[in-house]
C-alpha positions in Angstrom: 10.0 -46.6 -16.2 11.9 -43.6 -15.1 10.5 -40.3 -14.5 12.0 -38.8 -17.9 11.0 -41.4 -20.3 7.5 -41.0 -19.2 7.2 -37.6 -19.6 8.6 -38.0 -22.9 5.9 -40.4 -24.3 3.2 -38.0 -22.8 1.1 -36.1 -25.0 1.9 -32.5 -24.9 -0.7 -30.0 -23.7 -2.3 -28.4 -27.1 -5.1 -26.2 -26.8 -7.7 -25.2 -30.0 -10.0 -22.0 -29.6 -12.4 -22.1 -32.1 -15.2 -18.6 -33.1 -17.7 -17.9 -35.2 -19.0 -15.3 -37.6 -19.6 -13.3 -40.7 -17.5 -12.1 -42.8 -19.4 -9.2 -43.7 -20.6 -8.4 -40.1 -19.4 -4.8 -38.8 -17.6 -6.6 -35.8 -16.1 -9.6 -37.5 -12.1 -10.0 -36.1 -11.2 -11.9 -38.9 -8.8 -9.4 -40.7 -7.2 -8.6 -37.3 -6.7 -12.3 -36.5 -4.6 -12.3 -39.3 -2.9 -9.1 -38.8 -1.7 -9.9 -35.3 0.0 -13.2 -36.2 2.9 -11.9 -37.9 5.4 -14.4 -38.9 4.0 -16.8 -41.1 5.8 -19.7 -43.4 3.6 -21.4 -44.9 -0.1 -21.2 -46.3 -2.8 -23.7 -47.3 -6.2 -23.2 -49.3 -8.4 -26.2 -50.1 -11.8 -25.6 -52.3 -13.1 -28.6 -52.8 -15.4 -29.2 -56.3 -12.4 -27.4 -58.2 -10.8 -28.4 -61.1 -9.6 -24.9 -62.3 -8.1 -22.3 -60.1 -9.8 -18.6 -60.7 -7.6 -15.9 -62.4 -8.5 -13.7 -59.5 -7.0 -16.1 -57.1 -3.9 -17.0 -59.6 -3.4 -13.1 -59.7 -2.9 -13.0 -55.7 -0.5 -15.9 -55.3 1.6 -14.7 -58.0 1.5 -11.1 -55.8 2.1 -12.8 -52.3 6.1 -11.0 -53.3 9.4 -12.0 -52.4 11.4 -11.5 -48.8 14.7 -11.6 -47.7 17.3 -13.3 -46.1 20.1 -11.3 -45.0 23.3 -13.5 -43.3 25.3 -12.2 -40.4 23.3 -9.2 -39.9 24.4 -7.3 -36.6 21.1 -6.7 -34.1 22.3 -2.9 -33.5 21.7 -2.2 -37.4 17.6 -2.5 -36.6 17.8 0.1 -34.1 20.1 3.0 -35.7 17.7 6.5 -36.4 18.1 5.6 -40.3 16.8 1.9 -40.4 13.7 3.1 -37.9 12.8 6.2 -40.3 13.4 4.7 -43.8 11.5 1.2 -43.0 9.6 1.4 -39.4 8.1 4.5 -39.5 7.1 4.1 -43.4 5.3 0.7 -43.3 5.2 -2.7 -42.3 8.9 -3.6 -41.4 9.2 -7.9 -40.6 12.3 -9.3 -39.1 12.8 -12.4 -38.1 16.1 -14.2 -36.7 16.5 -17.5 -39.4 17.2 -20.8 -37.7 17.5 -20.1 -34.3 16.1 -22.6 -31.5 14.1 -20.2 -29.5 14.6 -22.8 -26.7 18.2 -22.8 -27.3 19.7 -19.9 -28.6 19.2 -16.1 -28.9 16.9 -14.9 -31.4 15.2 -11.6 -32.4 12.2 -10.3 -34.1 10.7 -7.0 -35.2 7.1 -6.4 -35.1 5.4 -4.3 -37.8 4.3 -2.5 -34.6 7.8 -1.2 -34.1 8.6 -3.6 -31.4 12.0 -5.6 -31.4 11.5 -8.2 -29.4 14.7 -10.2 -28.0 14.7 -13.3 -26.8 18.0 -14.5 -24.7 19.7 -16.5 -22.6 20.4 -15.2 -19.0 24.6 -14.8 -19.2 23.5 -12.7 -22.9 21.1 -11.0 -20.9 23.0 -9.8 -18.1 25.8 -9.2 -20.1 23.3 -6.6 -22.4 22.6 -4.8 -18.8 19.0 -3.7 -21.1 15.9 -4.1 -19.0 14.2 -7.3 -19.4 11.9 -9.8 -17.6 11.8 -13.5 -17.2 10.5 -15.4 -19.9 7.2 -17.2 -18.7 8.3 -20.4 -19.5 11.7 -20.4 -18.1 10.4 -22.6 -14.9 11.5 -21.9 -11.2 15.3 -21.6 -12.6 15.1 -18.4 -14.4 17.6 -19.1 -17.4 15.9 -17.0 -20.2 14.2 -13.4 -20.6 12.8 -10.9 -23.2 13.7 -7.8 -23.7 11.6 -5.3 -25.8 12.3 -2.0 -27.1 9.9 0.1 -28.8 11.3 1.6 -32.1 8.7 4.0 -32.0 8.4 5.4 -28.7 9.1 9.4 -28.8 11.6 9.0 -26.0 13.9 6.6 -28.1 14.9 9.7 -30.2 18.4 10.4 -31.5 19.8 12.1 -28.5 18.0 10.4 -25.8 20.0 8.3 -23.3 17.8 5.4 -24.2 18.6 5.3 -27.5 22.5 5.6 -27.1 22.1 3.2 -23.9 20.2 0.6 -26.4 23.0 1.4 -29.1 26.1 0.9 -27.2 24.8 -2.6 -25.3 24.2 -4.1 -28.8 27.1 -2.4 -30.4 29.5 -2.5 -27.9 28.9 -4.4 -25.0 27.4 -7.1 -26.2 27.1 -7.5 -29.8 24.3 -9.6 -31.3 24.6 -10.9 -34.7 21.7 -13.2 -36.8 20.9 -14.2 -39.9 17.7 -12.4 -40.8 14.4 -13.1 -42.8 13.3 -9.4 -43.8 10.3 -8.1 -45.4 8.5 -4.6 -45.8 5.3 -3.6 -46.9 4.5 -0.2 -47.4 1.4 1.7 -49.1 3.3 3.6 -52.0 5.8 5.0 -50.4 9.1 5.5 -52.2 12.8 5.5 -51.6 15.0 2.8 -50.6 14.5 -0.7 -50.5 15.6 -3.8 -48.6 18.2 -5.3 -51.1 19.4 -1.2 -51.6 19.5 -0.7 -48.2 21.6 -3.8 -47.1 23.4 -4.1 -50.3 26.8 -4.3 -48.5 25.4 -7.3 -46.1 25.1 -11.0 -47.9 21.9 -10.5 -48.9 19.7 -12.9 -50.9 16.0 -12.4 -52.4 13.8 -15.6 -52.0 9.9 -15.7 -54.2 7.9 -18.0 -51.8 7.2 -21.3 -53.1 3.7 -22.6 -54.2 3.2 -25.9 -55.1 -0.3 -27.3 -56.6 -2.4 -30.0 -57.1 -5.5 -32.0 -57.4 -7.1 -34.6 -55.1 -9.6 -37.6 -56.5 -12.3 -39.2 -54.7 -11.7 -37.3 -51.3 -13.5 -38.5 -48.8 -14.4 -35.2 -46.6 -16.5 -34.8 -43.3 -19.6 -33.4 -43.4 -20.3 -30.5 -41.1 -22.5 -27.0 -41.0 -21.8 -24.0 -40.2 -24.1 -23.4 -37.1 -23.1 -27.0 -35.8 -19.5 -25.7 -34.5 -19.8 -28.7 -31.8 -21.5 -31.0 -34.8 -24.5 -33.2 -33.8 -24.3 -36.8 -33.6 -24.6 -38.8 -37.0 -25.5 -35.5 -39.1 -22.3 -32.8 -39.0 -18.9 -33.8 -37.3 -17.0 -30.6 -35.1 -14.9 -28.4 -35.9 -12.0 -30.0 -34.1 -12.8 -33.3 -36.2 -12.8 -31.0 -39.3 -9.3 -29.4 -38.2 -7.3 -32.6 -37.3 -9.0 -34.2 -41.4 -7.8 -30.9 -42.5 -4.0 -31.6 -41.4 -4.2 -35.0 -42.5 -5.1 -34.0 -45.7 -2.4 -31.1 -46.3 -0.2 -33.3 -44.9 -1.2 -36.0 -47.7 -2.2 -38.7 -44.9 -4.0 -41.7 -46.2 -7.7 -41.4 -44.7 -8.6 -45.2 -45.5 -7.0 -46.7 -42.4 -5.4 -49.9 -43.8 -4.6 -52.6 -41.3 -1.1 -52.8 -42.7 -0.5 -48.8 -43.0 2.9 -48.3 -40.5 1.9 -44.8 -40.9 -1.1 -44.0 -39.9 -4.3 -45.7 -38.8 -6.3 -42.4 -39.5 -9.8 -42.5 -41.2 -12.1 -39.9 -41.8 -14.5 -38.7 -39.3 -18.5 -39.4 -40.1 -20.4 -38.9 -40.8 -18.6 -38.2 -44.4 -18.8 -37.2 -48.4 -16.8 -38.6 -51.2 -16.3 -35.6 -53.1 -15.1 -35.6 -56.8 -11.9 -33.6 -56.9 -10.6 -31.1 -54.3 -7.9 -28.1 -55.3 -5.1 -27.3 -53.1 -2.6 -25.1 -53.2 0.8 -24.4 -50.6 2.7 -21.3 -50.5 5.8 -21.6 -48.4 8.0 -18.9 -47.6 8.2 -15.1 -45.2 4.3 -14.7 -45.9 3.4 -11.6 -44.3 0.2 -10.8 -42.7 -1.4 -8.4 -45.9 -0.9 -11.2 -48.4 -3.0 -13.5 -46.1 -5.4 -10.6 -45.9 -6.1 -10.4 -49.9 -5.8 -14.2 -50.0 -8.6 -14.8 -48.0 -10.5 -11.7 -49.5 -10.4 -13.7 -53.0 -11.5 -16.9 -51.4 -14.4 -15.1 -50.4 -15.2 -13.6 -53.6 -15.3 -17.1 -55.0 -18.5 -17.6 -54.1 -20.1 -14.2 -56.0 -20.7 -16.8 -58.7 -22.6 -20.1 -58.1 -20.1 -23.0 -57.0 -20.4 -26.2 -56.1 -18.7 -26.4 -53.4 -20.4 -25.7 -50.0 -16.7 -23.8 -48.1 -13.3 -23.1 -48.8 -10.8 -23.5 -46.2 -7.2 -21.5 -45.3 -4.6 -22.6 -43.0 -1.5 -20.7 -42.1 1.4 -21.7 -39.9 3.6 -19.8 -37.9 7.3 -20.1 -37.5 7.7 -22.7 -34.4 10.6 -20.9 -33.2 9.3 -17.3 -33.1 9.9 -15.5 -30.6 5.8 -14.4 -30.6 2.7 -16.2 -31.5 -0.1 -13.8 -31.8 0.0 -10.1 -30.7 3.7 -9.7 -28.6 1.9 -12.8 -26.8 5.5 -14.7 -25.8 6.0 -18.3 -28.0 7.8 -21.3 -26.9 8.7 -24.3 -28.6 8.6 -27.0 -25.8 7.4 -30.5 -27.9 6.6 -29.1 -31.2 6.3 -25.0 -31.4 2.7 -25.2 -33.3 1.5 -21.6 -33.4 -1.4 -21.8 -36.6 -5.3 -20.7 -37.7 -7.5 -21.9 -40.3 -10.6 -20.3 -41.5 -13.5 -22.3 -42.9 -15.8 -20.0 -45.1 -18.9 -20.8 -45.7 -20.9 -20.1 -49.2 -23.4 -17.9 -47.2 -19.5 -16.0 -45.7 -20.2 -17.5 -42.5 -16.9 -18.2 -41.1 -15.3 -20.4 -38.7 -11.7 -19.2 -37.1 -10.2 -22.1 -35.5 -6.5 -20.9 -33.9 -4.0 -23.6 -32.4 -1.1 -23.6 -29.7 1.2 -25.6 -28.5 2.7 -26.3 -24.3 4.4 -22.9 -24.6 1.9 -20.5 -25.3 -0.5 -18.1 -24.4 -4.4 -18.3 -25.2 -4.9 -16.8 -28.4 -6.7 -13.6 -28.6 
């Protein structure tokens, strides 16, 4: 067998880091967690013992709030003085370059930080003449690098010779041009508006899409919440719980039938048949203060006495983003997984379990 074709059929390196706490405990990272993965498109809850989805919870989804796709957008229009003050400076501003190969091709993102982070081949990048470095997962051949360029630094003012050098290389000298997933959350502020803004561009407004439904009879692991590593025949792991988990959103039979071409999968043990289980999908630009209020109502669902013992969310990131968590560089490699999933307990004990793929960092 050749060299090639044996690397192929190798599993790729993953890597899970899994934490525990309280939700209500004064140092408890969960809401930052969340706020430093910042391109997400799509998001799972599963409560299991649910037949009927709260109004509180309803109220959320329908307020997750639509995004936008904006076609042939030129990369210089994110860094003009009008853009930065009417959107960066007044909010959360997400940009996102729309099917781009972050392996292959160019591609861009904005960071609600204020950080536009480019990601490029090496004739785009010497050809842009901005300051750069190698991307870490280029290899010993240096054929791709990042460039960032902070959209709030005080020294990338109007009449500064870094803001007219940044101007002219993606203006003029090299001239960048995407189609763009936008979004902008701000706290009240008025004035202008995405769709007003770039209402000379192709743009288009998207509602995320949320599909539901019921599952009978699911057989489900049974685990606590001080047993992260489980303990043999009583309470599985929590990597046991996360690999059911994505068989489950996934809708992958957990019986193991000898004739299944699909999968041979069966749930971990020891296990629980439990009655009915509700889950829910949202699909779309989710940004990072939806997830926030999401996972604020799952909490909340236990104020009242419920049958079920933890709720579970599960969010995945764009595999060909530019970033993962943080400005924490993202590759795609074998597969591009960048995703988290809390479990929440009944008592708000939490687990956070975050995932990565070959081209990744550690997550924080």
């Amino acid at each position: 067998m050749s060299v090639p074709l044996r690397r192929l059929r190798e599993t790729p390196r993953h890597l899970l880091v899994c934490e525990k706490s309280h939700v209500r405990h004064e140092r408890s990272r969960h809401a930052a967690h969340v706020r430093s993965h910042s391109y997400n498109y799509r998001v799972s809850f599963l409560i299991p013992e649910c037949g009927i989805l709260p109004e509180a919870l309803k109220s959320v989804i329908t307020d997750i709030g639509e995004y936008y796709l904006v076609k042939n957008l030129s990369l210089h229009e994110l860094v003009t003085h009008e853009f930065i003050n009417t959107f960066v400076k007044k909010g959360s501003c997400y940009a996102l370059t729309y099917n781009t190969k972050i392996d292959q091709d160019n591609a861009a993102a904005l960071l609600p930080s204020g950080k536009l982070i480019i990601s490029v081949d090496k004739d785009t990048y010497e050809e842009l003449g901005l300051q750069g470095r190698p991307s870490q997962y280029s290899g010993k051949k240096v054929m791709r690098y990042i460039v960032t360029i902070d959209l709030t630094d005080s020294a990338f003012d109007p009449d500064s010779k870094k803001h007219k050098r940044v101007l002219w290389a993606l203006k003029e000298k090299k001239p960048l041009e995407f189609d763009f997933l936008l979004s902008w959350h701000n706290t009240g502020a008025e004035g202008s508006t995405l769709m007003s803004y770039f209402s000379k561009n192709q743009i288009q407004a998207h509602q995320p899409k949320t599909t539901f439904s019921t599952l009978r009879n699911l057989q489900c692991p049974v685990f606590h919440s001080n047993e992260l590593q489980g303990k043999l025949e009583e309470s599985c792991s929590a990597q046991e719980l996360f690999e059911w988990l994505g068989a489950v959103c996934n809708k992958v039979g957990l019986d193991n039938k000898s004739f299944s071409f699909l999968s041979t999968y069966c749930c971990p043990q020891p296990s629980t048949v439990v009655e009915q289980a509700y889950l829910c999908t949202i699909t779309g630009f989710i940004l990072p203060e939806k997830i926030i209020q999401l996972l604020e109502q799952l909490c909340c669902y236990f104020d009242e006495p419920k049958l079920a013992q933890w709720v579970t969310l599960t969010v995945h990131g764009f595999a060909d983003s530019p970033v993962s968590w943080r400005e924490s560089e993202h590759g795609f490699q074998k597969g591009g997984e960048n995703l988290y999933n809390f479990v929440v307990f009944r008592n708000l004990d939490y687990w956070l379990q975050m995932a990565v793929g070959a081209n990744d960092d550690c997550p924080p």
